[in-house]
C-alpha positions as CSV (number, residue, x, y, z in Angstrom):
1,X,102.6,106.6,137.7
2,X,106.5,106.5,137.1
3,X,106.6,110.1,135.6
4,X,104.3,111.3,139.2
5,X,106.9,109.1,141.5
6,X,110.3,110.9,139.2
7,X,108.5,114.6,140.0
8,X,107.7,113.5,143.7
9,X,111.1,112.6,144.2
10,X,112.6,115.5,142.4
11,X,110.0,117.5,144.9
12,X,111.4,116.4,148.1
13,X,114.8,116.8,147.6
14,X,114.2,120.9,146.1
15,X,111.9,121.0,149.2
16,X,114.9,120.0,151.8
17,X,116.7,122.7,150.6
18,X,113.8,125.2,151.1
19,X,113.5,123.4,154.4
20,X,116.5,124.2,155.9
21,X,116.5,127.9,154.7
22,X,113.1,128.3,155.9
23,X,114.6,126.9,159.8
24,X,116.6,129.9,159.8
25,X,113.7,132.4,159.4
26,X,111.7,130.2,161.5
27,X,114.1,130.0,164.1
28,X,114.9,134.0,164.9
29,X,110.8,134.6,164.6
30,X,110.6,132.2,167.3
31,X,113.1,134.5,169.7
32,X,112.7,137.7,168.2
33,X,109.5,137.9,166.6
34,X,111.0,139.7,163.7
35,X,111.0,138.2,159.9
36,X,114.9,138.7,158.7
37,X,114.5,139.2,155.1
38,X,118.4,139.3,155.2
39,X,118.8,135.7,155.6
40,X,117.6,135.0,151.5
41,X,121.1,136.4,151.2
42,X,122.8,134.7,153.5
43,X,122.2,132.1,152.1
44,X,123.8,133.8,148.9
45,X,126.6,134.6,151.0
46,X,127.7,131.1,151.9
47,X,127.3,129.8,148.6
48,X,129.8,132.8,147.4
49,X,132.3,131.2,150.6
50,X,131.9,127.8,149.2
51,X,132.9,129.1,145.7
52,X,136.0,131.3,147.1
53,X,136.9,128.0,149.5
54,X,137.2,126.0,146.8
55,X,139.7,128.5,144.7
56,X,141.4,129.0,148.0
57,X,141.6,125.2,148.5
58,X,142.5,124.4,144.5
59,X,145.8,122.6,145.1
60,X,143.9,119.8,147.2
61,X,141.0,119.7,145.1
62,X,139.3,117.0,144.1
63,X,135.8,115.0,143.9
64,X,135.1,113.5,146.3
65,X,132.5,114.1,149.6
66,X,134.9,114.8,152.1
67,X,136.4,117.3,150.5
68,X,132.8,119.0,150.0
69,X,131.5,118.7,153.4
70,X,135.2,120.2,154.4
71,X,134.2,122.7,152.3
72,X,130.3,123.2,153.4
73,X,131.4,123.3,156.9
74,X,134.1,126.4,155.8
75,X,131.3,128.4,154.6
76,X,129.0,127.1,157.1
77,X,131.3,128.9,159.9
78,X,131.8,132.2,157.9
79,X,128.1,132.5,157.4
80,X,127.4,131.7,161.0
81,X,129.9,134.8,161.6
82,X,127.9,137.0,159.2
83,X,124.5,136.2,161.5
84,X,126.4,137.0,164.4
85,X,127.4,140.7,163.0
86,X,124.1,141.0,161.8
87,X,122.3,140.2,164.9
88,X,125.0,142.3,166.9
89,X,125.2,145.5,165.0
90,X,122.2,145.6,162.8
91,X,119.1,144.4,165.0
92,X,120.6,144.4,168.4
93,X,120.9,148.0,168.5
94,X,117.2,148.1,167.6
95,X,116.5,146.5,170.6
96,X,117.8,149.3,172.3
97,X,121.6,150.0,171.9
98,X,124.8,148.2,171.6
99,X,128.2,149.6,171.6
100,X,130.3,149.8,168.6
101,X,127.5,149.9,166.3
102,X,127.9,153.4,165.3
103,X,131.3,152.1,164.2
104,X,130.5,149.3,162.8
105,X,128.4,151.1,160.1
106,X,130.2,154.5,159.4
107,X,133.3,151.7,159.0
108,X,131.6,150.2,156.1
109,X,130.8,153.7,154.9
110,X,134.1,154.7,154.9
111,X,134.9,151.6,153.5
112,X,132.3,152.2,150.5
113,X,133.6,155.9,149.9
114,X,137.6,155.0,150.0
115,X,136.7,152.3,147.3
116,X,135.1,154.9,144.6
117,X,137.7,158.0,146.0
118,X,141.2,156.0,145.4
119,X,141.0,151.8,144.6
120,X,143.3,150.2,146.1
121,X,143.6,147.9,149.6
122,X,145.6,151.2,151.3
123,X,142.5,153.6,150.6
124,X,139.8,151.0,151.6
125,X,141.4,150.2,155.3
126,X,142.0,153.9,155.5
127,X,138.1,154.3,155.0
128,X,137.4,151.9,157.4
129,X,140.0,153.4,160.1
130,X,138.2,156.7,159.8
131,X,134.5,156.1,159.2
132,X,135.4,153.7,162.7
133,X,136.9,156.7,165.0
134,X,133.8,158.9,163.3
135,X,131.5,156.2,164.8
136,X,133.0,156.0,167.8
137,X,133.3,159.6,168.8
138,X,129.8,160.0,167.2
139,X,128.4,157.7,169.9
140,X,130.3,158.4,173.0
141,X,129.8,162.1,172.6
142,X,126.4,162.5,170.8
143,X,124.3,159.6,170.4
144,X,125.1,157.6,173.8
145,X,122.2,155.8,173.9
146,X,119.8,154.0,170.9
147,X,116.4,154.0,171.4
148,X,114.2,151.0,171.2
149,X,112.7,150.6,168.0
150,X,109.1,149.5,167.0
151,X,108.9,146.3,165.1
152,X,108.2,147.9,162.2
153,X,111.5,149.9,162.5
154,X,112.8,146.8,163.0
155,X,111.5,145.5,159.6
156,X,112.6,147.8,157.5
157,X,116.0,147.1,159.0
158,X,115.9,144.0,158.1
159,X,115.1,144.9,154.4
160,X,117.5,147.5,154.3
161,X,120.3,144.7,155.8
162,X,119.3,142.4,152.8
163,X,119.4,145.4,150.7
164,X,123.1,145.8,151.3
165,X,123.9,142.0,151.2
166,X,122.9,141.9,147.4
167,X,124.4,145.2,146.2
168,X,127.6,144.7,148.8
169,X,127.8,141.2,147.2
170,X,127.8,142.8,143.7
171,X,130.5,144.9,144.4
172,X,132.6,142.7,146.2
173,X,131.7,139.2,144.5
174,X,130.8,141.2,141.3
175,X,127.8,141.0,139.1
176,X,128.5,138.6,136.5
177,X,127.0,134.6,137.5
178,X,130.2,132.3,138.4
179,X,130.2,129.0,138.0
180,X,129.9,126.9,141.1
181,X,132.8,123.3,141.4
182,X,131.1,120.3,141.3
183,X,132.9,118.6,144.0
184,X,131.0,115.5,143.1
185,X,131.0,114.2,139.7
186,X,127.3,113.2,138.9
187,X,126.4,109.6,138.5
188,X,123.1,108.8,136.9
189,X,120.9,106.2,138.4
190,X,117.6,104.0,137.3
191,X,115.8,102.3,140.1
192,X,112.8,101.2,137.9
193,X,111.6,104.2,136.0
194,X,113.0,106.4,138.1
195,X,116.1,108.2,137.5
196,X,118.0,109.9,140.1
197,X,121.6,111.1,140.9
198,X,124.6,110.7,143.5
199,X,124.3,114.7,143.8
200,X,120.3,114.3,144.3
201,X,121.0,111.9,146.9
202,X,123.7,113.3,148.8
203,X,121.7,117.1,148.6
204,X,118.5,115.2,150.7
205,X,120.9,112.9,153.2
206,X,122.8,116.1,154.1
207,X,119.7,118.3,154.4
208,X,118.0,115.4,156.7
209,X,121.2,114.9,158.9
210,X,121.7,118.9,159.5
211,X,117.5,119.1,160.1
212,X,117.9,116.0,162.8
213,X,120.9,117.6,164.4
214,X,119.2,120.7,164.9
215,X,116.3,118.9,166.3
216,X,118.6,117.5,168.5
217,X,120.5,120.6,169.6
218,X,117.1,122.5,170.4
219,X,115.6,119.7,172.2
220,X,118.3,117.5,173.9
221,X,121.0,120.7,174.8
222,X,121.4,123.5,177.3
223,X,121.5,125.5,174.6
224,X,118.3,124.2,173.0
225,X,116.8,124.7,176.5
226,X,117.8,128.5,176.6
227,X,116.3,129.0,173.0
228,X,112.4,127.7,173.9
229,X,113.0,129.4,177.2
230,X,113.5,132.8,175.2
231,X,110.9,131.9,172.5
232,X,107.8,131.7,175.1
233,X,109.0,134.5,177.1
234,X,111.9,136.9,176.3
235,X,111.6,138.6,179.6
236,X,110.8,135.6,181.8
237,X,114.0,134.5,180.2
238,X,115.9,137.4,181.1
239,X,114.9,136.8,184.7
240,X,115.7,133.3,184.9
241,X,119.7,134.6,184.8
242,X,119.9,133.4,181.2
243,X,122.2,135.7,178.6
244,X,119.6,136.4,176.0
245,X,121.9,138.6,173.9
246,X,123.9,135.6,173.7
247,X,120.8,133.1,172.8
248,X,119.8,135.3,170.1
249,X,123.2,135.6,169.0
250,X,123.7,131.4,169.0
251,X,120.4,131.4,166.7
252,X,121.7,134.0,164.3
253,X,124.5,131.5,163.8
254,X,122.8,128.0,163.8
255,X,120.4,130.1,161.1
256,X,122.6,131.2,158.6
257,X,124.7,128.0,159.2
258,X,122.0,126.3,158.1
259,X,121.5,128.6,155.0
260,X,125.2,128.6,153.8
261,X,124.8,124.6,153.6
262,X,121.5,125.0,151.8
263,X,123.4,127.4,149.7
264,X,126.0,125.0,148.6
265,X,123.7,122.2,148.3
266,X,121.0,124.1,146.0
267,X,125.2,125.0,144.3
268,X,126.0,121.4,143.5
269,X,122.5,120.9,141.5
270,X,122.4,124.4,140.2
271,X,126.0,125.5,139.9
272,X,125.7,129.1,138.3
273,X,125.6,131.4,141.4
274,X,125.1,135.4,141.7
275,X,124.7,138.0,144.2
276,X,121.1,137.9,143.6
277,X,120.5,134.3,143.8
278,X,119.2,134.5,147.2
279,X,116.1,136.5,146.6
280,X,113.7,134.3,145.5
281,X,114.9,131.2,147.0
282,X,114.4,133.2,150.5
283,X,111.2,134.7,150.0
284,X,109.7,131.0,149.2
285,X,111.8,129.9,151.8
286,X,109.9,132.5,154.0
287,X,106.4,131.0,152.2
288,X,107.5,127.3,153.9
289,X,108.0,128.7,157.0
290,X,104.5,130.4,157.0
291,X,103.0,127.7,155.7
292,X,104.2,125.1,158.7
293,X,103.3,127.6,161.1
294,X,106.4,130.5,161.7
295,X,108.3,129.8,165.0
296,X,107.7,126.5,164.8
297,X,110.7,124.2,163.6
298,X,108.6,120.7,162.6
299,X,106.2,123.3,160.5
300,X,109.1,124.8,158.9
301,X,111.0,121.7,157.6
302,X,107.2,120.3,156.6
303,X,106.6,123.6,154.7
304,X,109.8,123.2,152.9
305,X,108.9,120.0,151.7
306,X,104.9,120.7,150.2
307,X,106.9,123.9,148.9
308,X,109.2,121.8,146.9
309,X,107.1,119.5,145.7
310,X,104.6,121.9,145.1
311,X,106.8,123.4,142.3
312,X,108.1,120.6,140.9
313,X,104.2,119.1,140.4
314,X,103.7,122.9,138.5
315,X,106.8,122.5,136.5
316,X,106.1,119.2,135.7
317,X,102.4,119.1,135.0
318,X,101.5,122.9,133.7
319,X,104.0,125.4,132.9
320,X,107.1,126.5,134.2
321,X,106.1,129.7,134.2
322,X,103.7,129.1,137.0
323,X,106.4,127.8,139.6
324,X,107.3,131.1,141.2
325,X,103.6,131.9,141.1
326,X,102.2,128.6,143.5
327,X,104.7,129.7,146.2
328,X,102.7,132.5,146.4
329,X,99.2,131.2,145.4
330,X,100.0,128.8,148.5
331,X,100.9,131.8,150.9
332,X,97.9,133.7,150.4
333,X,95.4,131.1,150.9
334,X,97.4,129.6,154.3
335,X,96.7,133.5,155.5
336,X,93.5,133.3,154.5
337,X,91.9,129.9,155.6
338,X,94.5,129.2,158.5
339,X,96.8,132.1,159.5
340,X,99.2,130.4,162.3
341,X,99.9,128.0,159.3
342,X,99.8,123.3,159.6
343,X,101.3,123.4,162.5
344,X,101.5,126.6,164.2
345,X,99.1,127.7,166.9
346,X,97.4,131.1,167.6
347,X,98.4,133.4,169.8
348,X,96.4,135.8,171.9
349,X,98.0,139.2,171.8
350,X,97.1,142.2,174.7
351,X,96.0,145.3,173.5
């Protein structure tokens, strides 16, 4: 019984990390209907900021939990600014044109080609200075207007964004693993035959606290309001005088907010970190949010959880071979015996 309770626990708190990784995907389904297999690395991404926050911040470092939620909340904002350039110039366009995106891209372009012709910081901004006046005379003169693309389209961008996150992130963060500061010094505890941690316990408060505040900001806000308004019915929405562009944009960030502080929480337990990390944490991240019904936030956060504890059981009781494996044993019989997933409901499409 005590070795069951020790898995269980270990469980929930790997489960409220998938949890709140599995709100983000969960939470731009619900506006957009579109799966962003980008925000995996997002959730790379924040974990990268945390690390280079922490160098940034060395003179005033220290152990303690302040310092670490001062950090978490750093790389919280920069990831929220990622979601918002994502959403702006990657699957805004897509939904049928946004200035500056032809910019935006052949910037990074030139970026990528300055880089390999001449390293240095001189050749990279002069890159980006030309690959953004390409772009822009590109779209004012040839390609004024975007047409809207199919979801599928919109798909593939989405796989071609997380795409450039992990090789981007290799080139910028490079390849090798780093090793992630353990901003709290881990303190073993026995309650009975249990045995737990400070970091354990501080990873599942934190993850709770950010799922009850988002609960809170979609239910109790303005904000919150505008979001359901846009998930039932984009146009209605639209109508209604709200700025949609602007509500999709606000979940982008509280998305990948939420991903950056799973990143540096999943960081604390396991502190080696790589610009790949975020690939199969996001795609079971994406299995939770299936599971508790995608779109829905409740069925997201409860996914999460059986997730976790799912894979600790596997670890724990069969092999640990098998704990990639029941993410996506669980997947295909949720789509098979009840495809709106726990606590997601069916919906009746036109055709």
């Amino acid at each position: 019984m005590g070795s069951f309770l020790q898995q269980l626990l270990n469980g929930v708190v790997l489960g409220s990390m998938y949890a709140l990784i599995a709100l983000g995907y969960t939470m731009v389904y619900g506006v957009l209907r579109l799966i962003n297999f980008a925000h995996g690395d997002v959730y790379m991404f924040g974990a990268f900021m945390g690390y280079y926050l922490s160098r940034l911040s060395k003179g005033v470092q220290g152990e303690s939990l302040l310092y670490a939620l001062m950090i978490m909340l750093g790389a919280m904002a920069l990831s929220a600014v990622l979601g918002i350039l994502i959403e702006r110039f990657a699957y805004r366009p897509g939904r049928g044109g946004a200035k500056y995106s032809m910019a935006f891209w052949l910037g990074i372009l030139g970026a990528v080609l300055g880089r390999f012709a001449a390293p240095g910081i001189g050749s990279l901004v002069a890159g980006v200075a030309v690959g953004a006046v390409v772009g822009l005379i590109v779209e004012k003169y040839f390609v004024r207007t975007i047409p809207r693309a199919s979801r599928l389209a919109l798909l593939i961008l989405a796989i071609g964004v997380s795409f450039l996150l992990e090789n981007g992130g290799q080139l910028v963060f490079g390849a090798d693993p780093k090793f992630f500061p353990q901003f709290i010094s881990a303190q073993q505890m026995n309650v009975g035959d249990l045995s737990l941690n400070n970091q354990q316990i501080t990873v599942f408060v934190v993850a709770v606290i950010l799922m009850l505040l988002l609960n809170g900001v979609v239910n109790y806000t303005k904000t919150g309001k505008a979001m359901r308004a846009v998930s039932f019915n984009l146009d209605a929405a639209k109508l209604m005088g709200i700025n949609t562009d602007r509500i999709i944009a606000a979940t982008f960030a509280i998305g990948s907010a939420l991903a950056a502080a799973g990143g540096i929480l999943v960081s604390l337990n396991y502190p080696k970190i790589d610009p790949l990390m975020g690939i199969m944490p996001g795609l079971k991240a994406f299995v939770a949010a299936v599971l508790g019904g995608i779109g829905n936030i409740p069925g997201a956060m409860l996914g999460g959880f059986i997730i976790g504890i799912a894979e600790v059981m596997v670890v724990g009781y069969l092999e640990s071979t098998y704990r990639d494996a029941i993410a996506f044993s669980i997947l295909i019989l949720i789509l098979l015996l009840k495809p709106a997933g726990i606590m997601g409901k069916g919906l009746v499409e036109k055709v």
